[in-house]
KEKOLBA-661872 format. One record per residue (C-alpha): z, y, x; residue in one letter. Coordinates in steps of 0.1 Angstrom, whole numbers, plus 5000, padded with zeros to 4 digits. Layout:
<rs>
ZYXa ...
</rs>
This chain:
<rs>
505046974657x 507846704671x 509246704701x 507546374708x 503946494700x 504546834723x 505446594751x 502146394750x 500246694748x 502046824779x 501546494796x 497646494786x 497346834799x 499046734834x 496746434833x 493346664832x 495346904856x 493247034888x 495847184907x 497646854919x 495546914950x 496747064979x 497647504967x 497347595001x 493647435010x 492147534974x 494147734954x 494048124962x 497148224941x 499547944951x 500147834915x 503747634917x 502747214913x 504247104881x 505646754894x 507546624865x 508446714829x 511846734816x 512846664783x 515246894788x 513147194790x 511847244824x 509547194852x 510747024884x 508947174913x 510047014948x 513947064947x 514147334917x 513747334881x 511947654869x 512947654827x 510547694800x 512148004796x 511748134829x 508248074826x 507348254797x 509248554805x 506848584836x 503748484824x 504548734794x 504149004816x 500848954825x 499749164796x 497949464811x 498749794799x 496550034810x 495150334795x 493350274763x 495749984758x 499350134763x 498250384741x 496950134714x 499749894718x 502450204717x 503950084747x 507050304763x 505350624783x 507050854806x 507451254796x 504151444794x 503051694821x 504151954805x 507851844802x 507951914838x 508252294831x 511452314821x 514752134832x 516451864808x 519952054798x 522351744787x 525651674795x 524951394811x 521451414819x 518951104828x 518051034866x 514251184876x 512250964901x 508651104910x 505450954930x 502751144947x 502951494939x 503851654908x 505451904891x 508751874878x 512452094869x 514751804869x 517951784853x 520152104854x 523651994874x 524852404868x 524352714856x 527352954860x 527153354862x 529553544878x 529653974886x 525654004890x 524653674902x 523453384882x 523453014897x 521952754893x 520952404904x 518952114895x 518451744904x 515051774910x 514951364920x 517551044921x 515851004960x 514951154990x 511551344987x 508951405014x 508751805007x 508352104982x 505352274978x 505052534953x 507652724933x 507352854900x 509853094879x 509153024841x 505253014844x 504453224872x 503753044903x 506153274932x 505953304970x 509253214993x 509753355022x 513153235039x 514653105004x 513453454991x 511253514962x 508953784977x 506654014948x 503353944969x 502153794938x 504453894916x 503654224900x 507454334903x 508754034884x 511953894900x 511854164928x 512054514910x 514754734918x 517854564932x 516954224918x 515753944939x 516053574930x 516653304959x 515752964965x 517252684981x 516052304985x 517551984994x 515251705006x 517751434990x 519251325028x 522151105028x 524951285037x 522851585023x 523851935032x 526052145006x 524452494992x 526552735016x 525953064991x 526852914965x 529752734979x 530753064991x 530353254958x 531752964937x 533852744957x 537252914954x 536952834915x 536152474919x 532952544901x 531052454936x 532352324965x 531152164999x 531551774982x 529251894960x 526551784985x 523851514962x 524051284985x 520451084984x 519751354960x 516651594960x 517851944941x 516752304942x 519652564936x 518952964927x 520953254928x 519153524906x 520953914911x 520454134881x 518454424883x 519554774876x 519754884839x 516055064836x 514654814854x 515454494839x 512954414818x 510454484846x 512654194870x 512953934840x 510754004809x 511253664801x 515053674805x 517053414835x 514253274855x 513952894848x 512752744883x 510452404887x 508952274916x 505352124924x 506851824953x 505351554969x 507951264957x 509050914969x 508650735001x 507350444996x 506850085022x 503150095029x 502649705034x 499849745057x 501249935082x 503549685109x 505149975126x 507250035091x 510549795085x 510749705045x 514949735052x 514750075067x 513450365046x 513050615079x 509850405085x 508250455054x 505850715043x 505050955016x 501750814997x 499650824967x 498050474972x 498650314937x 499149994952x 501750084972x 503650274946x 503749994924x 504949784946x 507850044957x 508550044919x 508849654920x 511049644943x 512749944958x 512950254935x 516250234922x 515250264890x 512350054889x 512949654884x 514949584914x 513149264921x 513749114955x 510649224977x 511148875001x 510148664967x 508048934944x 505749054975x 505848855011x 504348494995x 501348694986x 501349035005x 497748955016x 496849004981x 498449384982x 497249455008x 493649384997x 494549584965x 495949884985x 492849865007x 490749914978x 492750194959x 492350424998x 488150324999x 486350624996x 483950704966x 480850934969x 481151264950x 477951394933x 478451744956x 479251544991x 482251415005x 484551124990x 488051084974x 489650774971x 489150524947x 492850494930x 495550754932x 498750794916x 500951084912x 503851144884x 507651124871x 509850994850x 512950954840x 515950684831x 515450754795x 512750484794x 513050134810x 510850074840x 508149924820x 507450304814x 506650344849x 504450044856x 502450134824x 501950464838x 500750334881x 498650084863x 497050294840x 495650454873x 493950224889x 493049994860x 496049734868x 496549394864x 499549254871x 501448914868x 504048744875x 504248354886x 507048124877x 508348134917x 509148524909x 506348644931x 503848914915x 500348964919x 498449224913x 494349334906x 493049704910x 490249764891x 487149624911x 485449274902x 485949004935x 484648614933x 487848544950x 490248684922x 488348424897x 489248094882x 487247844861x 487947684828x 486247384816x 485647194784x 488846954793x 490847254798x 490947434767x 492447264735x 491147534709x 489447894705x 488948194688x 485848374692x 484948694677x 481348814682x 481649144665x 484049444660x 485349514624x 484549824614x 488349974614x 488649844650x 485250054658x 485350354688x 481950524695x 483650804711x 486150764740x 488351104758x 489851044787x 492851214792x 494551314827x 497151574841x 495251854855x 496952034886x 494852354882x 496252404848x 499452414863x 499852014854x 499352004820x 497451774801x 493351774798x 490351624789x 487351504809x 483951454796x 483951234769x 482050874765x 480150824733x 477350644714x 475450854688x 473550584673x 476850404668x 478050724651x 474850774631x 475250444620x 479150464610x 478750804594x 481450944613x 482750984647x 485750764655x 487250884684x 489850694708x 491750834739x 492450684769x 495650824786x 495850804822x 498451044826x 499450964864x 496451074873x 495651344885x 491751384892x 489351454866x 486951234887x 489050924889x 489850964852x 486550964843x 486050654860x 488650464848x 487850604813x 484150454819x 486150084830x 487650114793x 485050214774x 482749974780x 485749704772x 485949864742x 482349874735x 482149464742x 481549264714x 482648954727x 486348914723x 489048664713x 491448384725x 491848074740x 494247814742x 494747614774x 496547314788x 498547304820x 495347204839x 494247564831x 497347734846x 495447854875x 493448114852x 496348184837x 497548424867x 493848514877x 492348854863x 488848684857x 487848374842x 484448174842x 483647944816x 481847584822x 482147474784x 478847354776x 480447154745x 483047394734x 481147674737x 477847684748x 477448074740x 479648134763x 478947834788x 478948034820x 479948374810x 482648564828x 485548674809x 488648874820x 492248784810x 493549084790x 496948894781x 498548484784x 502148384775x 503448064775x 502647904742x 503747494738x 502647464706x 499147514714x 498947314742x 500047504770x 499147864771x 497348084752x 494948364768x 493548704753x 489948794762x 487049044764x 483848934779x 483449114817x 481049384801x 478149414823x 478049714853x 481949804851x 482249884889x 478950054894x 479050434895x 476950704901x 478251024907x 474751214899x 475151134864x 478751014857x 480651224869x 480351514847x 482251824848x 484652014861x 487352014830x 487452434826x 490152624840x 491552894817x 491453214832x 494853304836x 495753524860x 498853624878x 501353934876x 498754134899x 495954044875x 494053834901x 492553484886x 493753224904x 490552984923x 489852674913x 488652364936x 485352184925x 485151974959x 486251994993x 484851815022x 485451765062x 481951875077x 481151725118x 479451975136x 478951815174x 482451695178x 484251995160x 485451975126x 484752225095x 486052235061x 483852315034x 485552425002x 483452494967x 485352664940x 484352804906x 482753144904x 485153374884x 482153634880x 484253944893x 482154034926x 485254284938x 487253944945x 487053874982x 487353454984x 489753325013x 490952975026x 493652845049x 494252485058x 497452375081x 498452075098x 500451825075x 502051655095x 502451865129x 505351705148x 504951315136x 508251375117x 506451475084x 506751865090x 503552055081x 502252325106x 501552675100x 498852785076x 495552965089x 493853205067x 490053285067x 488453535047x 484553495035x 483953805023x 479853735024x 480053425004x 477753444976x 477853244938x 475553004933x 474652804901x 478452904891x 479852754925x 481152914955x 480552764989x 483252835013x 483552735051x 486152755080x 486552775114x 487052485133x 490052295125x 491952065146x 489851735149x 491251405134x 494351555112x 495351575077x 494651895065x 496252115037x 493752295018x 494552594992x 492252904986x 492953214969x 491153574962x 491953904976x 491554184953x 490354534966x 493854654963x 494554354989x 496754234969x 496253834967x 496153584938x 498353284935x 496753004961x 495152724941x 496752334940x 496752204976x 493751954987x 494151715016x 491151635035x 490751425069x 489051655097x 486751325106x 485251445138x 483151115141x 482050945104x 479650695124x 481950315130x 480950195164x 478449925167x 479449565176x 479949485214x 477249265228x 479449065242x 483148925242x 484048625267x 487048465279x 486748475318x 488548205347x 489747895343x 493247725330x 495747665331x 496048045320x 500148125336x 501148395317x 497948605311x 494348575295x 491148765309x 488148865290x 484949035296x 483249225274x 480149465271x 478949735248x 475949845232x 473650145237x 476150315213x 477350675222x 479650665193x 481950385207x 484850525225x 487550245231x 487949875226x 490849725212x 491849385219x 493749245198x 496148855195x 496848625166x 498348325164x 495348035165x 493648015128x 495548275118x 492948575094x 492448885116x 493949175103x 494549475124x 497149615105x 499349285112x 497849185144x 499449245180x 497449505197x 497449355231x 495549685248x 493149965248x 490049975269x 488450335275x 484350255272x 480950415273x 477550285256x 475650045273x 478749935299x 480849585312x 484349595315x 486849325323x 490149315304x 493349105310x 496549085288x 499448985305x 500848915343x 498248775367x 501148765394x 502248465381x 501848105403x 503147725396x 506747715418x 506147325421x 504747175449x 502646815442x 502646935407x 499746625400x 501546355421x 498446315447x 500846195473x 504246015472x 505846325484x 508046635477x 509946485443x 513046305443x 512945995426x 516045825406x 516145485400x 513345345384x 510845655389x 507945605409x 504845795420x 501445615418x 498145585401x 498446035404x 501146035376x 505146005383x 506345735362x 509545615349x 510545235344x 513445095322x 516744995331x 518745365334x 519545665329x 518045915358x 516346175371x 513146295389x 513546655407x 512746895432x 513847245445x 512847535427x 514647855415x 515148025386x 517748335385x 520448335359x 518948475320x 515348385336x 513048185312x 511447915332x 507847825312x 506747475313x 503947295308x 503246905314x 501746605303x 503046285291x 500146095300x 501245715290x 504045665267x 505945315259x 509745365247x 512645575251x 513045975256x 512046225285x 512646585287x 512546855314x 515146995329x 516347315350x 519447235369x 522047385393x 522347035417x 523746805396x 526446985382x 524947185348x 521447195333x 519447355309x 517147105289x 514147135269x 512546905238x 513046525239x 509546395241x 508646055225x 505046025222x 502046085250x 500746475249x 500946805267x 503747025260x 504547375265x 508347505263x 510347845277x 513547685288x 516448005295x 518847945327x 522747985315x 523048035353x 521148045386x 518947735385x 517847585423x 516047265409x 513647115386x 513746775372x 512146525345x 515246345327x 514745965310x 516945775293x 517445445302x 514845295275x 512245625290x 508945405299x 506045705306x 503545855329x 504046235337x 501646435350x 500246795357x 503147005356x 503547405359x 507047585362x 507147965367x 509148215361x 508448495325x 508348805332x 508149085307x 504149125313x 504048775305x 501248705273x 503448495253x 502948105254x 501047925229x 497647885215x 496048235204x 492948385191x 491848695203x 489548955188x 487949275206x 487249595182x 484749875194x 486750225182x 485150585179x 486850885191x 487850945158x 489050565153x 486750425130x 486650055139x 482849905141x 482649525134x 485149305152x 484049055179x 486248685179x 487948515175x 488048355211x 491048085214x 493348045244x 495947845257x 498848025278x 501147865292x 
</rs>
């Protein structure tokens, strides 16, 4: 095709194009305008030319690959679970990151013996990590007590004799703190020294003593101890939260929110892409945050309780490009992700929404090609999801498997497919995202289109709705999802991969979907003692107390006495976990293959660690099971709405707002919130200024005010009732209730009033008439300095904050010598620090429970402060 003819075709398709309109009224993704075509090979948009080439790179990446498709496409994948056993011995090893919690052995930085002692240590991750959990020597999970490996569960192993093996951890602090033992032991040999601290580096060092000659192979059948670690990994910038800075990783927090992990991969992990978080996430951060909302909402387990929808927990290393990674976070929560010409990225969770949907017309796409059938060498009738499984000690597993029998009947043969989800870490959420593939795979309806540059809105959205009654009228209304576009010139435009939304992808129903438990081998530890396995765990309210439930798998031995503990995970604000609490249930009784487990009351609104464990009746214990987190919800029920929310008094409003508001005959609600946003702004109260707390009961009024209500206007004759009080410079006049300046000079209209030196003087007044010429107003120290406000050049009310460089002892209106206006109703008073800020706002009220579950929000109400 000429150039000539690829220019026309691009001119036709900017002809038909929708998206001239104004982005911000109708466009939800904020598609860049194309204003002009180059024949140079670019678009101009405003004052930049974004290339051809730029364009495709990022629209190339809106291929999804998740799951089934990464493993079908044999896109890069990080190490498998199992990897994490042993530590990577190279020379110059690759960098580990890690997300959620895993397990992992890093990258061995030394291994030196010297007399009896072996040491050792390992990079266990290229960043600072939130915390170490569990420890394991070669497969057996160990207990440390003060960096020493104690034979509690053990059976002798690493303990017998005069061997003991200890343990040391670095968070990955920057400047981190050297290993003093091994510094001591090492250092006089350069082997180890005090600057060899990691800086920003998260390691685990061990110093293993040998064991006396006849008892050796007792202390290490399996020779040196190789250590790994289960962790919980990166901090990452939760987006939602204000009260954490984007520059300044102390703010940020440990998650498992897929959304917010993929964004921390975006932009901040050091190994991830690097891209500039100000361009890839701020021009649409409502859209993450809507994401990362739906990865944390709760689904309904088929034995009671909830987990969140999308979680994300795994490492990787430098060996693979980031790509590796962001195969791997979107594989676990059924990711899409693009990226727009202006560098900005948006991503989709797995979870059909109008508002992520454009339209394609008949005038929008140039050609097509349909497939209403799968070939038979493309066929699946059986799909196995594949996760890591904790309980096995993180290895790889199977769920439950999707199938159709007929379709295998009717093939002859089973042809099986897995979907990989390998970051994930829940059996339930793997089945669900397993489900979200398999019915993809199971549509018959696939194919591609090609679309002009009017289509380029659905381009970057995830689903796609067809009015082509000429084109194609089978699918004239049908709802397709965008698996892949690229930028493709030669066919118009772009050119879009699709499947058919298959019908019922989001519903669930954990009664019948859900399936099994994957089964836990029994292995057992040194002392012989299985080790439990969780089935569910759940935060029961009992009349404003909080018990934790636990069900684990019966391991048909009835000598095995069942216990749980829970502890506080985050007991001091700063991340450190509280002690654990034991509590034995030696009554509990199987049931249909289940235990069911209960505590004590636990403390009330926490996160909770969960582990349980057996006691055999030699006391001695088993290893304790992965760790669960639960939320001790005292309160589940939201509040109900208020009844009312009012602004109360009159304006002007100096510095402060007053509302009343009442509440329902609700004993749930406990507080009301109320909250301030900029007028027209969307509520959110992640990003919105709390502007107080109201304590409340059911069925009450209560008056609220944010702000100072000390505050009074410092003018006197402030609406020029009388000819009296102000000053008046040539040509200014009081008359008609509205000073007023004639032509003919420069001067000044003024009268005493103070404002101390750094005060900020608020002002509000009207220009009522306005004919030529500038006015302003002015704080002044006599006639000697001044501080001025706005030039004003058009009739309206204004409100400025005007800051004295010095004392201040009068106020005055200023004119130029061409200044023909009216002024009128003016205010002046002095800020303080319980000032509202000035401006026009919209306030909402939210009812609270006493476990902080908002109810509906009442607003917005608007108000003017001056």
């Amino acid at each position: 095709m000429s150039f000539h003819h690829r220019m026309m075709l691009q001119r036709y398709g900017l002809g038909c194009t929708t998206s001239l309109y104004s982005e911000v009224l109708f466009d939800p993704i904020f598609t860049p305008i194309f204003t002009a075509v180059l024949g140079s090979g670019g678009f101009a948009i405003g004052a930049t030319t974004i290339t051809y080439a730029s364009i495709a790179s990022a629209i190339a990446t809106t291929a999804i690959s998740i799951g089934l498709q990464a493993l079908l496409a044999q896109a890069p994948k990080p190490p498998k679970p199992e990897d994490g056993r042993a530590p990577l011995n190279q020379a110059i090893p690759f960098r580990v990151y890690t997300v959620g919690r895993t397990r992992v052995a890093g990258a061995r930085m030394m291994w030196e013996a010297k007399g009896s002692n072996l040491y050792s240590v390992q990079a266990i991750a290229g960043h600072r990590i939130k915390s170490f959990n569990r420890f394991y020597l070669n497969d057996d999970e160990v207990t440390v007590v003060d960096n020493v490996v104690t034979p509690l569960t053990t059976g002798g192993r690493y303990g017998a004799g005069s061997a003991n093996v200890r343990l040391y951890t670095r968070l990955g602090a920057n400047p981190e703190t050297p290993y003093t033992e091994l510094v001591s032991a090492l250092g006089a040999d350069g082997i180890w020294t005090n600057d060899h601290r990691g800086d920003g580096q998260a390691s685990l060092a061990m110093r293993a003593h040998n064991a006396d000659a006849q008892d050796q192979q007792t202390a290490f059948p399996y020779g040196a101890p190789s250590p790994s670690v289960e962790i919980d990994g990166a901090y990452c910038w939760d987006f939602r939260d204000p009260a954490q800075d984007p520059a300044d990783q102390g703010t940020w927090t440990w998650t498992r929110n897929s959304a917010v992990i993929c964004a921390w991969h975006l932009c901040f992990n050091e190994f991830g892409f690097g891209l500039d978080y100000q361009k890839a996430l701020l021009p649409v951060i409502h859209f993450w945050k809507e994401e990362a909302d739906i990865c944390d909402e709760d689904v309904p387990l088929a034995g009671g309780g909830t987990e969140k929808r999308y979680q994300c927990n795994g490492w990787d290393t430098t060996e693979n490009g980031p790509k590796s990674g962001l195969n791997a976070i979107l594989a676990t929560c059924d990711g899409h992700l693009v990226a727009r010409g202006d560098g900005a990225r948006i991503l989709t969770v797995g979870k059909f929404r109008e508002s992520r949907t454009a339209t394609l017309t008949d005038a929008d796409i140039v050609g097509h090609q349909v497939q209403y059938d799968v070939l038979f060498e493309d066929e699946c009738n059986r799909l196995v999801p594949k996760f890591t499984y904790p309980a096995t000690n993180y290895t790889s597993c199977d769920t439950d498997f999707f199938e159709d029998t007929a379709a295998q009947l009717s093939a002859g043969r089973v042809l099986t497919q897995e979907g990989s989800y390998e970051w994930c870490h829940q059996w339930r959420q793997a089945r669900r995202l397993g489900k979200r593939d398999w019915l993809r795979l199971r549509q018959k309806v696939k194919g591609n289109l090609d679309i002009r540059l009017s289509g380029i809105n659905a381009v970057y959205a995830r689903w796609v709705r067809l009015e082509t009654p000429n084109r194609l009228p089978r699918l004239d209304g049908k709802l397709l999802e965008n698996r892949r576009s690229v930028l493709a010139l030669t066919k118009g435009g772009f050119s879009m991969d699709f499947v058919e939304q298959p019908d019922g992808i989001d519903d669930w129903n954990p009664a019948t979907e859900e399936g099994q438990q994957p089964p836990v081998p029994p292995a057992v530890n040194a002392s012989n003692i299985p080790t439990p396995v969780i089935n569910l765990i759940q935060a029961k309210a009992n009349g404003g107390s909080v018990y934790i439930r636990v069900v684990i798998i019966d391991p048909e031995d009835g000598s095995f006495t069942p216990v749980v503990r829970y502890r506080v995970a985050d007991a001091d604000g700063l991340g450190t976990p509280g002690a654990w609490v034991e509590q034995q249930n030696p009554s509990a009784e199987p049931s249909g293959g289940y235990i069911d487990l209960s505590t004590g009351s636990v403390p009330v609104d926490q996160v909770l660690d969960v582990q349980a464990a057996f006691i055999a009746s030699n006391r001695r214990y088993s290893n304790w099971s992965v760790t669960e987190t639960v939320t001790s919800t005292a309160d589940p029920t939201p509040a109900t709405a208020l009844t009312s929310f009012t602004l109360t008094g009159s304006g002007p409003r100096l510095g402060n707002a007053s509302f009343a508001f009442s509440t329902g005959n609700d004993g749930h609600v406990k507080t009301v919130k109320v909250y301030r946003v900029a007028s027209g702004v969307t509520f959110d109260p992640d990003t919105a200024t709390l502007a107080g707390t109201r304590a409340v009961g059911p069925s009450g009024s209560y008056n609220f005010t944010d702000g100072d209500t000390t505050r009074s206007n410092i003018l006197l004759n402030p609406n020029f009732d009388s000819d009296t009080i102000w000053t008046k410079g040539t040509g200014w006049t009081i008359s008609g209730g509205s000073l007023n300046k004639a032509s003919g000079a420069s001067s000044v209209a003024s009268q005493a009033a103070t404002i101390q030196s750094g005060g900020k003087a608020r002002i509000q007044y009207t220009v009522a008439a306005y004919t030529a010429g500038l006015v302003r107003a002015r704080i002044a120290t006599g006639a000697v300095s001044s501080n001025d406000g706005a030039d004003r050049t058009a009739a309206g009310t204004y409100r400025e904050t005007i800051t004295a460089s010095a004392n201040r002892d009068t106020f005055a209106f200023a004119g130029n010598s061409a200044a023909v206006a009216s002024i009128d109703d003016v205010i002046l008073f002095e800020e303080t620090a319980l000032c509202a800020p000035q401006g026009t706002w919209d306030y909402y009220a939210l009812p609270v429970n006493g476990s902080d579950i908002a109810g509906p929000v009442s607003g917005p109400v608007p108000v003017t402060i001056v």
